[in-house]
C-alpha positions as CSV (number, residue, x, y, z in Angstrom):
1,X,-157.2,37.9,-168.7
2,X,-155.4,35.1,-169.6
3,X,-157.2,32.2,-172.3
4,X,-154.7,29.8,-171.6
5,X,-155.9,27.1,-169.3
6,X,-154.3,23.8,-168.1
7,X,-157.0,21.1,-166.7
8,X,-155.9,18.2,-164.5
9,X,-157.2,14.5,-163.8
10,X,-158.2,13.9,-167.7
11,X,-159.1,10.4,-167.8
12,X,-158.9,8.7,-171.3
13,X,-158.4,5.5,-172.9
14,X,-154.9,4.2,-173.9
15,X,-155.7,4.6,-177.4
16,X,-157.1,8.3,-177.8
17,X,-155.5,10.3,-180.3
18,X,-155.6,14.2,-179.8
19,X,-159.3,14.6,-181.7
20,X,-160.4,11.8,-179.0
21,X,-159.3,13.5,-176.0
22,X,-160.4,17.3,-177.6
23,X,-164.2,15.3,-177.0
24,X,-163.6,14.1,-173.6
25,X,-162.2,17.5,-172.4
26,X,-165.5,19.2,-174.0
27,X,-167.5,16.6,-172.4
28,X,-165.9,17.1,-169.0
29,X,-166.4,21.1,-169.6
30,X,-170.0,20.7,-171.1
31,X,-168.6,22.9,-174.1
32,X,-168.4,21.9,-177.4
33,X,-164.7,20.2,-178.6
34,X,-164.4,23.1,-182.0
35,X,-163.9,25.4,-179.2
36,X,-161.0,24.0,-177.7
37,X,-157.6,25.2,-179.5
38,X,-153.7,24.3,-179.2
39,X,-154.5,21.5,-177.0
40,X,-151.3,19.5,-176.3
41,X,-151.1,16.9,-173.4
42,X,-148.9,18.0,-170.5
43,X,-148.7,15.5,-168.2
44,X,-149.9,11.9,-168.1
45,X,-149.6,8.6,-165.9
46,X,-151.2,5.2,-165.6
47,X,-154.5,4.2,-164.0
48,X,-154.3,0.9,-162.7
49,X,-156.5,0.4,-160.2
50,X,-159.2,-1.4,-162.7
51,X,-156.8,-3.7,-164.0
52,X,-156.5,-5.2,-167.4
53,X,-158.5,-2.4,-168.0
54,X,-155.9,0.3,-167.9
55,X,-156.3,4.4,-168.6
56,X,-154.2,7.9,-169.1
57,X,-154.8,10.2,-166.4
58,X,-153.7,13.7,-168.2
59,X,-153.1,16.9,-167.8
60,X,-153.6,18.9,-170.3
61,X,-153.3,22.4,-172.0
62,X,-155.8,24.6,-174.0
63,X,-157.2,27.8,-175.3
64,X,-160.5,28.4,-175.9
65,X,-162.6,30.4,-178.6
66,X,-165.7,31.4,-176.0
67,X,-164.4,32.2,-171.8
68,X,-166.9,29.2,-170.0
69,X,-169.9,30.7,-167.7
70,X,-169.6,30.4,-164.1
71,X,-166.8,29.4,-162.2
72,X,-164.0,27.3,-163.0
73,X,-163.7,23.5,-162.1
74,X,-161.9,23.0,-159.3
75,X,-159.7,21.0,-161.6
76,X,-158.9,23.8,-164.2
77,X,-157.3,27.1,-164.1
78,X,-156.1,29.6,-165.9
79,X,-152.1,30.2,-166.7
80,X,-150.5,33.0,-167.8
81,X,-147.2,30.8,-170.3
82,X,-147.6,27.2,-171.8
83,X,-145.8,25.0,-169.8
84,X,-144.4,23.6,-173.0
85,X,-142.2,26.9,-172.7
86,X,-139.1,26.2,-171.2
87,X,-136.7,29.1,-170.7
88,X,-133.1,29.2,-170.2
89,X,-132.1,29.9,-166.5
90,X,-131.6,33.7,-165.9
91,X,-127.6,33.3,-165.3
92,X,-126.8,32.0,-168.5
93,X,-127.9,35.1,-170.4
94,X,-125.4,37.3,-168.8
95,X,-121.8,38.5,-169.4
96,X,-118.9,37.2,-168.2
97,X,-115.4,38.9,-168.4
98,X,-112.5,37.2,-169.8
99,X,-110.7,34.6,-167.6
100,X,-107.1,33.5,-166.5
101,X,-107.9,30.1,-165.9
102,X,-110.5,27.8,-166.5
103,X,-113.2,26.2,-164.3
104,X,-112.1,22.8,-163.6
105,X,-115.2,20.5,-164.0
106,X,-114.2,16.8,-162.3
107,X,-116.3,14.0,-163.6
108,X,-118.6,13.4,-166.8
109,X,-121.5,12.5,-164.9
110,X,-125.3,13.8,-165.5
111,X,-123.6,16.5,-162.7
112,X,-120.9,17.5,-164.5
113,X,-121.7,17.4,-167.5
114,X,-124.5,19.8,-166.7
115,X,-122.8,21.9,-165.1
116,X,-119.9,22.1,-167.7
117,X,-122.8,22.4,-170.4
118,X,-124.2,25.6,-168.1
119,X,-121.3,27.2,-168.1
120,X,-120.2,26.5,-171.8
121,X,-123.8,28.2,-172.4
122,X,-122.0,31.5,-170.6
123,X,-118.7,31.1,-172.5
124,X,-117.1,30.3,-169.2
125,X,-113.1,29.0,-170.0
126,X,-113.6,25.3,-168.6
127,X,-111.7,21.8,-168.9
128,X,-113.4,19.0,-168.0
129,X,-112.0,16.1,-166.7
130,X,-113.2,12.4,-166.5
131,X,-111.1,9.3,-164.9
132,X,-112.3,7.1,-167.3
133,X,-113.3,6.7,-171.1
134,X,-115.6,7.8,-173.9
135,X,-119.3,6.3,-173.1
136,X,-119.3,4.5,-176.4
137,X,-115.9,2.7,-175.4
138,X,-117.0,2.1,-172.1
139,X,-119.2,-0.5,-173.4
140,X,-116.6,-3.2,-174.4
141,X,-114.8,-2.7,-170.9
142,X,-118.4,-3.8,-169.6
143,X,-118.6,-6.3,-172.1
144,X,-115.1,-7.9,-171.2
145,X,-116.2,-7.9,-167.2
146,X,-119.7,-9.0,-168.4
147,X,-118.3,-12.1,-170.8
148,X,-114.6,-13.0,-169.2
149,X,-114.6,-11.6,-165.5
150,X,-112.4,-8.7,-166.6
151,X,-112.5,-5.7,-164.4
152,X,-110.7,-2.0,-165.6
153,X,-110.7,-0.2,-162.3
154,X,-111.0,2.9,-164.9
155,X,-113.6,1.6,-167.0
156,X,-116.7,0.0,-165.7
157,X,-120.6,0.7,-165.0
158,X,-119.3,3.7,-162.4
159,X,-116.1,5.3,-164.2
160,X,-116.3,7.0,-167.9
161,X,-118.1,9.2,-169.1
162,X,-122.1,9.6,-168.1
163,X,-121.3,7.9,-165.1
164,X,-122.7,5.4,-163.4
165,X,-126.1,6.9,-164.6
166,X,-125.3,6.3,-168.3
167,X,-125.8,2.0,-167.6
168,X,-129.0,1.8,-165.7
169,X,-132.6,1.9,-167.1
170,X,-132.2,5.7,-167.4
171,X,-134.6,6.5,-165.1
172,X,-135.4,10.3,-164.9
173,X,-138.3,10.9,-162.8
174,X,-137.0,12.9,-159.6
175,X,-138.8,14.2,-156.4
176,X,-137.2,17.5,-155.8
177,X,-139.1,21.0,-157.0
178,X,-136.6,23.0,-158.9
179,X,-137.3,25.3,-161.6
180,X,-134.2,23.8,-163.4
181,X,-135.9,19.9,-163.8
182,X,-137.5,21.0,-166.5
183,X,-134.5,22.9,-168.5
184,X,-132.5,20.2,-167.6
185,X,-135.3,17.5,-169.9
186,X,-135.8,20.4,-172.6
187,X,-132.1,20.2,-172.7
188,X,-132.0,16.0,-173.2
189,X,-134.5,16.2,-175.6
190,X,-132.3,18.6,-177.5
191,X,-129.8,16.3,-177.5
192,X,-131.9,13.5,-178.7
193,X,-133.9,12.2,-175.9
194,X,-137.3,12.0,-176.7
195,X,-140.0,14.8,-176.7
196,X,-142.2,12.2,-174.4
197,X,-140.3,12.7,-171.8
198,X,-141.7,16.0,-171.1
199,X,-145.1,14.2,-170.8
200,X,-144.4,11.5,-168.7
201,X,-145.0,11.1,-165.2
202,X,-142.1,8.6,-164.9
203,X,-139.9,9.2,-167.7
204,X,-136.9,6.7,-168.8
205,X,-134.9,6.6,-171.8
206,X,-132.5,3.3,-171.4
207,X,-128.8,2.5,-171.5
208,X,-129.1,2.5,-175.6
209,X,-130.4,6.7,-176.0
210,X,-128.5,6.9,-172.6
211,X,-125.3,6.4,-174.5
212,X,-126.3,8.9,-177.8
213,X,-127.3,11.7,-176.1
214,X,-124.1,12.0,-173.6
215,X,-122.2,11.6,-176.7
216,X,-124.2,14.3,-178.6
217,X,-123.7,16.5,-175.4
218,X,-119.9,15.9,-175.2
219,X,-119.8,17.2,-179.2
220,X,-121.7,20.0,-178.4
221,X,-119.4,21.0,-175.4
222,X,-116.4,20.7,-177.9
223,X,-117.8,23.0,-180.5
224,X,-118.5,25.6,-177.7
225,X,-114.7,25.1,-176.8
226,X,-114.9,23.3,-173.3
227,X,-111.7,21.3,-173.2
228,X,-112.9,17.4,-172.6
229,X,-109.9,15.2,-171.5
230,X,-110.8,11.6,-170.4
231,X,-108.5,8.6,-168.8
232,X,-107.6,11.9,-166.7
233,X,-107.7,11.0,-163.1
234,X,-107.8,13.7,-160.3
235,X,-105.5,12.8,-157.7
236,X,-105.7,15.5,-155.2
237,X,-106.9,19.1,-155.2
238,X,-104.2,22.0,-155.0
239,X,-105.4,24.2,-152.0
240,X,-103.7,27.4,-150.5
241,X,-104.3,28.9,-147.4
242,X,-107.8,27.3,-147.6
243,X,-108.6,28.6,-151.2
244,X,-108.7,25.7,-154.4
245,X,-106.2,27.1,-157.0
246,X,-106.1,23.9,-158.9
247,X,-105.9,20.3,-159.1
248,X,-102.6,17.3,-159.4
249,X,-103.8,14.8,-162.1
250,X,-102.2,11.3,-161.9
251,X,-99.6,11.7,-164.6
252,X,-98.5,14.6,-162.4
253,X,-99.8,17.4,-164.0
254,X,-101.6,20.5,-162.3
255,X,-104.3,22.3,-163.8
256,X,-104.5,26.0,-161.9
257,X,-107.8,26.8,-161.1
258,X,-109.6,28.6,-158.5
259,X,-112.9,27.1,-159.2
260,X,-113.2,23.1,-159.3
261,X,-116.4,21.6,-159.4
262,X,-116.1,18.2,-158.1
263,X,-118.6,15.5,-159.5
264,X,-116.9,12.7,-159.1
265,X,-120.0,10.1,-158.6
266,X,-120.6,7.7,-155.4
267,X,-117.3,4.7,-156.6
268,X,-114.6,7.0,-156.5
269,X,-113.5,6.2,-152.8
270,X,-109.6,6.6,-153.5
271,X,-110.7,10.5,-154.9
272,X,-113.1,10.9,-151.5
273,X,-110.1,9.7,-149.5
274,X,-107.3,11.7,-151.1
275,X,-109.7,14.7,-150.5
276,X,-110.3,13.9,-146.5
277,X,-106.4,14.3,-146.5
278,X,-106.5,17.3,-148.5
279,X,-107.8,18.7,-145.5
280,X,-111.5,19.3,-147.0
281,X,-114.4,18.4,-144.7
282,X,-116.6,15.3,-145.1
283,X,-118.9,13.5,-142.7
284,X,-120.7,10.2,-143.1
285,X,-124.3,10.4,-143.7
286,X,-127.0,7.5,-144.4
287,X,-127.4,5.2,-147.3
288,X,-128.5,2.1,-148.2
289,X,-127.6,-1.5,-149.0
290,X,-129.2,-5.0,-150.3
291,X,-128.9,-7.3,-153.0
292,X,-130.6,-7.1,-156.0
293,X,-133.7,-8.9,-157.5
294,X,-134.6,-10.5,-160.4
295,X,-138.2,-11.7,-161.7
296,X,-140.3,-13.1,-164.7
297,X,-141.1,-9.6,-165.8
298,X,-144.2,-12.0,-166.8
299,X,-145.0,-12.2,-163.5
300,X,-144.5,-8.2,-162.6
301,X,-146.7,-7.8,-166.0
302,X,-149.4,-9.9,-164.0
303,X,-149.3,-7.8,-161.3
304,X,-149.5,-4.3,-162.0
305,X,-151.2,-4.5,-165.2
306,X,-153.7,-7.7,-164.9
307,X,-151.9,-9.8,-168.0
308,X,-148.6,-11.8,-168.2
309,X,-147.8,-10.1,-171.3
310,X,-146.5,-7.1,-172.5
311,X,-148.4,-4.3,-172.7
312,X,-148.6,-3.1,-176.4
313,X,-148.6,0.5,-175.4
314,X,-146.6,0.2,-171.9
315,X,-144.2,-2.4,-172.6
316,X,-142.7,-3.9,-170.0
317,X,-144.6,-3.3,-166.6
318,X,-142.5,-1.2,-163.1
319,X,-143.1,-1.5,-159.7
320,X,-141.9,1.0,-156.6
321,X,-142.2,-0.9,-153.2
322,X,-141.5,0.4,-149.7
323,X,-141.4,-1.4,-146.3
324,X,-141.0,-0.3,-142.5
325,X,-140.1,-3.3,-140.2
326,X,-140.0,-2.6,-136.0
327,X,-136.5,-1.8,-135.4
328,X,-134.9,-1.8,-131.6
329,X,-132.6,1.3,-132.9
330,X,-134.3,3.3,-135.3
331,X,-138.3,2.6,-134.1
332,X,-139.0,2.0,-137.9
333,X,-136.2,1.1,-140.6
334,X,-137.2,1.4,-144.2
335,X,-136.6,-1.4,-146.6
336,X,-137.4,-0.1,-150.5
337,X,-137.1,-0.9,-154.1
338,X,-134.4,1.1,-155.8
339,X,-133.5,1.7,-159.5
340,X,-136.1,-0.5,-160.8
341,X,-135.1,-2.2,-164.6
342,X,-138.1,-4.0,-166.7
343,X,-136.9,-5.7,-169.2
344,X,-133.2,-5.2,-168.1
345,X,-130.8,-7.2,-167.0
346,X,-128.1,-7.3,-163.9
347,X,-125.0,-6.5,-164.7
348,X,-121.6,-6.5,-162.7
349,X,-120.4,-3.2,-161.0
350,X,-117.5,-3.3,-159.0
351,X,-114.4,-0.6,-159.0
352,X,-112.2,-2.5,-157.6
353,X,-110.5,-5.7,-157.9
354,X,-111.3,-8.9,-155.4
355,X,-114.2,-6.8,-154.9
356,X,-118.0,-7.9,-156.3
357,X,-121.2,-5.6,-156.6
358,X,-124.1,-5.8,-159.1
359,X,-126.9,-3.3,-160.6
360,X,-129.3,-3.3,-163.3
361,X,-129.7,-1.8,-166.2
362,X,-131.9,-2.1,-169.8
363,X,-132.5,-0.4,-172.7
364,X,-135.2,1.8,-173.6
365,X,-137.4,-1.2,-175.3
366,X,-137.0,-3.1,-172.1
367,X,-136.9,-5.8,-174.1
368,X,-135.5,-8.9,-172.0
369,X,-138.1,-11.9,-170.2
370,X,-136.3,-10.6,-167.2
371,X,-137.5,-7.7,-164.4
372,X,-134.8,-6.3,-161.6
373,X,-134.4,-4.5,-159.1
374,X,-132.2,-3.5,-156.2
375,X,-134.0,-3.8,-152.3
376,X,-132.0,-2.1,-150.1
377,X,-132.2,-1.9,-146.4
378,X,-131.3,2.0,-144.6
379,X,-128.0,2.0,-143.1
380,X,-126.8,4.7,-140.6
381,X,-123.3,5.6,-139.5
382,X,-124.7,4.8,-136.2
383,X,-125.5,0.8,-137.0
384,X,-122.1,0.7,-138.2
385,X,-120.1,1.8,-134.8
386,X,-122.4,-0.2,-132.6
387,X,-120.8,-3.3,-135.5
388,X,-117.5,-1.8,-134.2
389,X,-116.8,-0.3,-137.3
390,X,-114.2,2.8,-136.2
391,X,-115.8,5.9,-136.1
392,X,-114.7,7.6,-139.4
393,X,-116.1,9.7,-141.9
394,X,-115.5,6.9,-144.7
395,X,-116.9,4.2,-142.2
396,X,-119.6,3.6,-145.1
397,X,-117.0,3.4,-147.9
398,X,-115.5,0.6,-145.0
399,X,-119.1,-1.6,-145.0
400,X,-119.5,-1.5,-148.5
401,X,-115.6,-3.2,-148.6
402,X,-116.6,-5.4,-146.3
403,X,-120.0,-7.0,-147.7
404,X,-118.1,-6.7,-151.6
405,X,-115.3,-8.5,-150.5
406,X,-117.6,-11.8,-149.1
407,X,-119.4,-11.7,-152.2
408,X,-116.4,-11.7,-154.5
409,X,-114.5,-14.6,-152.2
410,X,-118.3,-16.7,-152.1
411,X,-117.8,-17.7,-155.9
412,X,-115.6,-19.8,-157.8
413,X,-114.9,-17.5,-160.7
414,X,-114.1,-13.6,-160.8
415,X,-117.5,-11.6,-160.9
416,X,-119.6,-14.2,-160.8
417,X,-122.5,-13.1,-158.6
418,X,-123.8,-15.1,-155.5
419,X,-127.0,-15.6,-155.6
420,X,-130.3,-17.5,-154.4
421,X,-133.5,-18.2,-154.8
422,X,-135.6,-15.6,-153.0
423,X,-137.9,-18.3,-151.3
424,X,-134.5,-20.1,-150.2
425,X,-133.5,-16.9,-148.5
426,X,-137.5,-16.6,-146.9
427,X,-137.0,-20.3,-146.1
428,X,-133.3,-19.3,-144.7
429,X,-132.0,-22.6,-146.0
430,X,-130.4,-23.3,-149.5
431,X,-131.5,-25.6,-152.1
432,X,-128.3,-25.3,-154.4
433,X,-130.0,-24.2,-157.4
434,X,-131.3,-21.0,-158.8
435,X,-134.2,-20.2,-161.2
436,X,-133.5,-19.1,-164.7
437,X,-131.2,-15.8,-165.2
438,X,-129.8,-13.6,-167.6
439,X,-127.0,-12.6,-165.4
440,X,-123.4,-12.4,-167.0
441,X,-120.4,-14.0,-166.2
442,X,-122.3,-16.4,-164.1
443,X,-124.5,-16.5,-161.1
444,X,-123.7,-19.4,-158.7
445,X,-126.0,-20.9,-155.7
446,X,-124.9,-19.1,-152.6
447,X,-126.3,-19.2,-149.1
448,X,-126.3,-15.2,-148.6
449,X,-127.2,-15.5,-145.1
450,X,-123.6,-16.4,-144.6
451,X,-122.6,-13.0,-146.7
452,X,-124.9,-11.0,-146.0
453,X,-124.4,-9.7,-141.5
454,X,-127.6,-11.2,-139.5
455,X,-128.4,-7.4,-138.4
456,X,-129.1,-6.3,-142.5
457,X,-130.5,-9.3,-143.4
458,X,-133.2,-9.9,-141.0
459,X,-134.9,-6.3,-142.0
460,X,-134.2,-7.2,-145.6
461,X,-136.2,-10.4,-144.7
462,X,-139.4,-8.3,-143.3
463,X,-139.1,-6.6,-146.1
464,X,-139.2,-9.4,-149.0
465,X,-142.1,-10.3,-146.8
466,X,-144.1,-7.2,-146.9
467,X,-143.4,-7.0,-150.9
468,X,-144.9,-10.2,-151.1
469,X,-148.3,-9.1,-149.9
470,X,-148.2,-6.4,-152.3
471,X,-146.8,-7.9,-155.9
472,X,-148.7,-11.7,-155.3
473,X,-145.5,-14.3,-156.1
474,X,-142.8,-11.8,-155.1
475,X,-140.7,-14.2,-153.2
476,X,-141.7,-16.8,-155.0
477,X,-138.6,-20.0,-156.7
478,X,-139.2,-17.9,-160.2
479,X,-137.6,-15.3,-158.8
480,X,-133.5,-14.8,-157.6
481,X,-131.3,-12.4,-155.3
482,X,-127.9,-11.6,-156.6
483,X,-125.7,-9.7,-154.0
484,X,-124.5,-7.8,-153.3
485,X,-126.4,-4.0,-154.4
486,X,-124.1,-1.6,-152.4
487,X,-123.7,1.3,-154.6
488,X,-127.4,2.5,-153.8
489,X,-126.0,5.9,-153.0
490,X,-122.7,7.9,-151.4
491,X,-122.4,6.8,-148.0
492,X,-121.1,10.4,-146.9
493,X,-121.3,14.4,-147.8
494,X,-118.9,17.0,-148.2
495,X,-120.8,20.0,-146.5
496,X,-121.1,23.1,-148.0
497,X,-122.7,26.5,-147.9
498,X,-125.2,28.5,-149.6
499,X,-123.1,29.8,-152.2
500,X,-122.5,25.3,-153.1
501,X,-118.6,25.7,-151.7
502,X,-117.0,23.5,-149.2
503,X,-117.6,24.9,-145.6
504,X,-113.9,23.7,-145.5
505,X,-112.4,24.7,-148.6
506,X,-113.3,28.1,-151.2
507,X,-113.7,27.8,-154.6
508,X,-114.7,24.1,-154.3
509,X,-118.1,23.0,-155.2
510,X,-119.0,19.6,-154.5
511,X,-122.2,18.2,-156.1
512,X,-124.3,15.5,-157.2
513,X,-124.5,12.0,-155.8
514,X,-120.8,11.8,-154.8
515,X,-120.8,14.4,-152.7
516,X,-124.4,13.8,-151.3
517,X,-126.3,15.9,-152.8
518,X,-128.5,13.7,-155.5
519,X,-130.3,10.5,-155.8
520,X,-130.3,10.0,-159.9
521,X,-129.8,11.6,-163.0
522,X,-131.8,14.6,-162.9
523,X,-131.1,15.9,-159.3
524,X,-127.7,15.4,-160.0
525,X,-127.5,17.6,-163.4
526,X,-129.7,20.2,-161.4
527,X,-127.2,19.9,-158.7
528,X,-124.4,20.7,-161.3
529,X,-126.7,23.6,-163.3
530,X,-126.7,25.2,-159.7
531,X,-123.0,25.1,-159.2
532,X,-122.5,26.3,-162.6
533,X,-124.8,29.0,-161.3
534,X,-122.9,30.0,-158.4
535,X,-119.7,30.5,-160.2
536,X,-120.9,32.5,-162.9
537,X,-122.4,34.8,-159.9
538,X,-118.7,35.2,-158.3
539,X,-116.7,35.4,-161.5
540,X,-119.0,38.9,-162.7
């Protein structure tokens, strides 16, 4: 019998070391702490429901010298391997014969790049291929949108390499059950990421480790001798009696391959509509859209911790929020928080020109006086027909145009971002003024009621409303909405089987958030370890 045991709901202060929470474990087990060995902490979140006075709920791991008497607690039981023991998924360790042609990976996103680092793993032949440029040069392209209203359609917070993922908060928590989450974070933290992220219930690691570990990834796919070409733009797939056997790039060149996984993130709607002509099947499919918030993160501190100030073990304080307003269509239409940045900042994130669209993003000291985060309102293809939008499977791609357009043409200067004073838009009246911002290359007073369509904005209203009664001041004048956040998530899918290829088209495997398939950073380099996956399974 196994003398491994992992026991849940450990509640210690902030402050315990290991030696403290060794003697609340015995005390919990009525044992004494000498006889508990190789205790490591597996899993741990906040308590706040005492606020200021704030705990560790843990799970934790342990041997011990004596088997207890009696039963087990209903909170313990025995496990046969520590969790702390991550193998390698059960492809990678086979043989693959020697190959033609490559596998075409499209896209340097968390997707592809996982799934180009799976298949590197097997010593699968593979080029990899990303529209835009290095991650550490993609910073200055931001920079120049950020500090001169500059846009590179080919360099921006959606196109280079880590994708869009690489400039957000870094958030990696992720609600899907896959044995390959936790390979894929044993895998960050050997590229640098930090062991805590194992432990944490709602892991992050910030634009700034972001940035070093896609790079340390990139060096490592290099050295395994995975071909990495960037400012290498796909612009249509090569297909053959239904079969992939390679992809046109831009500057006219074709890559033959009969295995092309396509990651090419939720932006890239001239790729999305090349493929529809391509003859390869995709259908429209929900998502969401809003603006996106920004408070005192004083004020969020307040709120879910008890004290303005920063916490000096939690930092900066996060908030999730969800909303359900009566709706004539749907019965119920949801209305949530999305990609939540403490301490971050909003940043500019269009793809194409006379076009204007914001997220967030900070670092992982979430250091800034300033809180954001998008609230988005659930769109279906549905709302959009009876808008007499045509009925077309890029009719989300169409809506998104539509509400970036206003938002660009509403200010006086490229990329600024409209904006207002939540309880301006509560009041539905504007007082011409804004409360202080970190936003970059300006925000200017806007009246979004007049950019934003009466049917999304009256939910998003409700919505503001309900966070209010949860987070005390939410929609108070401290606090601004810049529009306009409509990058939430793909608006369509390209379907596919079990084996991860197109129902339309063989030996194309669309995954991650582009293709429908993901909602963050960790789903979508699953998403990409399972295509990876599935090719090694038909090329043995």
């Amino acid at each position: 019998m196994t003398n491994l045991y992992l026991f849940s709901n450990l509640k210690t202060e902030l402050t315990d070391d290991q030696d403290q929470i060794r003697v609340r474990l015995a005390e919990a087990l009525s044992i004494k702490a000498e006889d508990i060995q190789d205790l490591r902490i597996v899993k741990e979140s906040v308590d706040a429901r005492k606020k200021p006075q704030l705990f560790f709920v843990r799970q934790v791991e342990f041997s011990l010298q004596k088997p207890l008497k009696g039963d087990l607690p209903g909170n313990m039981r025995r496990v046969e391997q520590s969790r702390m023991v991550i193998p390698n998924p059960g492809f990678i360790s086979r043989k693959i014969p020697s190959q033609e042609e490559p596998v075409v990976v499209v896209g340097a996103g968390p997707a592809g790049l996982f799934a180009a680092l799976s298949l590197a793993e097997v010593g699968v032949k593979t080029i990899l291929l990303e529209r835009g440029k290095p991650v550490e040069t993609r910073m200055r392209d931001i920079g120049q949108l950020r500090s001169h209203g500059v846009l590179d359609p080919e360099s921006n917070v959606c196109f280079g390499e880590g994708g869009a993922g690489a400039y957000t908060d870094g958030k990696l928590y992720t609600r899907i059950k896959h044995p390959y989450v936790r390979w894929v974070m044993k895998r960050l933290v050997d590229f640098q990421a930090p062991q805590q992220i194992l432990v944490d219930a709602h892991p992050h690691l910030g634009t700034d480790k972001l940035v070093k570990i896609v790079k340390a990834i990139r060096e490592f796919l290099v050295d395994r001798g995975v071909e990495v070409r960037f400012q290498s733009r796909v612009k249509s797939l090569v297909i053959e009696d239904g079969q992939t056997v390679g992809v046109l790039l831009s500057d006219g060149q074709i890559i033959r391959s009969r295995h092309v996984v396509l990651g090419i993130g939720h932006s890239a709607r001239d790729t999305l509509t090349r493929l529809i002509k391509d003859g390869v099947l995709v259908e429209p499919k929900p998502f969401a859209v809003g603006v996106r918030v920004e408070h005192p993160q004083s004020l969020i501190n307040k709120s879910q911790f008890g004290k303005p100030e920063r916490h000096p073990i939690l930092n900066a304080a996060a908030y999730q929020l969800t909303h359900q307003t009566p709706d004539p269509e749907l019965q119920k239409r949801g209305i949530y928080s999305f990609c939540m940045c403490p301490g971050g900042f909003i940043v500019p994130s269009p793809t194409e020109p006379e076009r204007m669209a914001v997220n967030g993003m900070s670092n992982a000291n979430r250091s800034t006086p300033f809180a954001n985060s998008g609230v988005v309102v659930q769109i279906t293809p549905e709302d959009l027909y009876r808008q007499g939008f045509a009925e077309d499977p890029l009719v989300g791609i169409a809506f998104q145009r539509s509400l970036e357009e206003k938002a660009f043409q509403a200010t006086s200067q490229p990329y600024a971002a409209p904006a207002m004073r939540i309880s301006d838009f509560m009041a539905r009246r504007p007082s011409g003024d804004l409360a202080p911002t970190n936003y970059r290359p300006a925000a200017e007073p806007c009246n979004l009621w007049e950019i934003l369509p009466t049917w999304l904005a009256e939910p998003l209203h409700a919505g503001l409303e309900g966070f209010n009664r949860k987070i005390k001041g939410y929609t108070s004048r401290e606090a601004n909405m810049l529009a306009v956040e409509s990058r939430t998530s793909s608006p369509l899918r390209i379907p596919r089987g079990e084996d991860l290829q197109s129902t339309s088209t063989r030996g194309l495997y669309p995954v991650g958030e582009g293709a429908g398939y993901a909602g963050g950073i960790v789903s979508a380099a699953v998403d990409g370890v399972k295509a990876a996956e599935a090719i090694v399974n038909q090329l043995i």
